[in-house]
C-alpha positions as CSV (number, residue, x, y, z in Angstrom):
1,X,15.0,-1.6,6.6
2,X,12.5,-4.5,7.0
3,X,12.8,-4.3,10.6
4,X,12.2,-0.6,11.0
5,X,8.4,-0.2,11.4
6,X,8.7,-2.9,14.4
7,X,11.9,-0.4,15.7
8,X,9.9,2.7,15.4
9,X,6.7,1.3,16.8
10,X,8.6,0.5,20.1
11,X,9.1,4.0,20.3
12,X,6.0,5.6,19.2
13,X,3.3,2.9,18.5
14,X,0.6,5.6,18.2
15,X,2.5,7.1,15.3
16,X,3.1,4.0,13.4
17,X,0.1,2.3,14.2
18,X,-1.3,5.6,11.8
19,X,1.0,5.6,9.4
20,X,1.4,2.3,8.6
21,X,-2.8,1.0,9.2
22,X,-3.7,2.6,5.6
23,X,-0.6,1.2,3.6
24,X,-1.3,-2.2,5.0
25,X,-5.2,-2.1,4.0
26,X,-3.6,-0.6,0.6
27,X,-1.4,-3.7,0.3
28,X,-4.4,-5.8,1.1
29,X,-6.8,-3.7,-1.4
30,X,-3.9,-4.2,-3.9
31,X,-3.6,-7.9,-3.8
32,X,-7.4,-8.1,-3.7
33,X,-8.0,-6.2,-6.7
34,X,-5.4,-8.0,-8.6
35,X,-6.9,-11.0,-8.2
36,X,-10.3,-10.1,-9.0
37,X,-9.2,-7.9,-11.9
38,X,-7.0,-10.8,-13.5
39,X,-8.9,-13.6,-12.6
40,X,-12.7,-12.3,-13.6
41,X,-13.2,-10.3,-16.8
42,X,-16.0,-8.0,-15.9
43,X,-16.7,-5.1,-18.3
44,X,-17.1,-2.5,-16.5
45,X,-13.9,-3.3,-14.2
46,X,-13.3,-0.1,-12.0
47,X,-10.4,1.6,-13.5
48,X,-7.5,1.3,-10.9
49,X,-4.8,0.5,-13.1
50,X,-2.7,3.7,-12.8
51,X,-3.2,3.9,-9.1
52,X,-2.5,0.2,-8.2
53,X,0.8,0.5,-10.6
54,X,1.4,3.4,-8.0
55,X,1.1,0.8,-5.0
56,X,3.3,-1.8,-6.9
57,X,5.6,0.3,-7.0
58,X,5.2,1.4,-3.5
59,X,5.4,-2.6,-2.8
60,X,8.5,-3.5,-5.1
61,X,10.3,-0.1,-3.5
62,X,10.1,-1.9,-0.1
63,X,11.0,-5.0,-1.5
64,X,14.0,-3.9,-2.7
65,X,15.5,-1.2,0.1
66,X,14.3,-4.5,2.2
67,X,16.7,-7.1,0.3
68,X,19.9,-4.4,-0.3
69,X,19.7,-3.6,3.4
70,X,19.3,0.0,3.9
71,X,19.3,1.5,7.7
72,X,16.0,2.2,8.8
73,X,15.3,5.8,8.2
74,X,11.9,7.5,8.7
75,X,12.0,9.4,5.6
76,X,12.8,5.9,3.5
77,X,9.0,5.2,4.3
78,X,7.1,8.2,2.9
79,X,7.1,6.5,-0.8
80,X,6.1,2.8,0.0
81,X,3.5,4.3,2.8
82,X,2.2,7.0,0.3
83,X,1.7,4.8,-2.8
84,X,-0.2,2.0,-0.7
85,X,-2.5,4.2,1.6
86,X,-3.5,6.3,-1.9
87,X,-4.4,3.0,-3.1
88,X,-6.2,2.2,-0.1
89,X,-8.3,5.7,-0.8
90,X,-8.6,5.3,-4.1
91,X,-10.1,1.5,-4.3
92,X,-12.2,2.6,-1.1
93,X,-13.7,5.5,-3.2
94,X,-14.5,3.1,-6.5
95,X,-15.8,1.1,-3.9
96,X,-18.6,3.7,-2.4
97,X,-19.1,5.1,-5.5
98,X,-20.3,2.2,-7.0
99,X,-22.1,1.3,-4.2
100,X,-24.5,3.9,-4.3
């Protein structure tokens, strides 16, 4: 399962280069705003909680099909890829709107 992306990108990079782009940024977004939110206490902390629960979840689903060695199929990436990249939106958009 772990090596599947890699597998798939050999066939069509284009496709995977899309699709898996915003869940990495989510991941990074993810670990970013864990760090910040545990390590500072700000008061006004943008609320992310329910969405980055979504992306941990996204993150430990991976981790696991990854460890019990499932084969790589397409469709075992929607959840993983979904819960990062709407993280990815989601901080981005707390992000600008704060910003203005």
């Amino acid at each position: 399962y772990s090596t599947g992306p890699m597998m798939y990108y050999l066939g069509w990079p284009v496709t995977v280069f899309v699709s898996f782009v915003p869940a990495l940024l989510g991941v990074i977004a993810l670990a970013g705003w864990a760090a910040a939110r545990f390590a500072v206490r700000w008061p006004l902390f943008p609320a992310l909680g329910p969405v980055a629960a979504l992306a941990s979840g996204g993150v430990l689903y991976y981790l696991a099909y990854s460890f019990i060695g499932v084969g790589p199929f397409h469709w075992y990436y929607v959840a993983p890829v979904t819960a990062a990249s709407a993280f990815a939106v989601a901080a981005f958009g707390t992000w600008y709107a704060q910003a203005r």
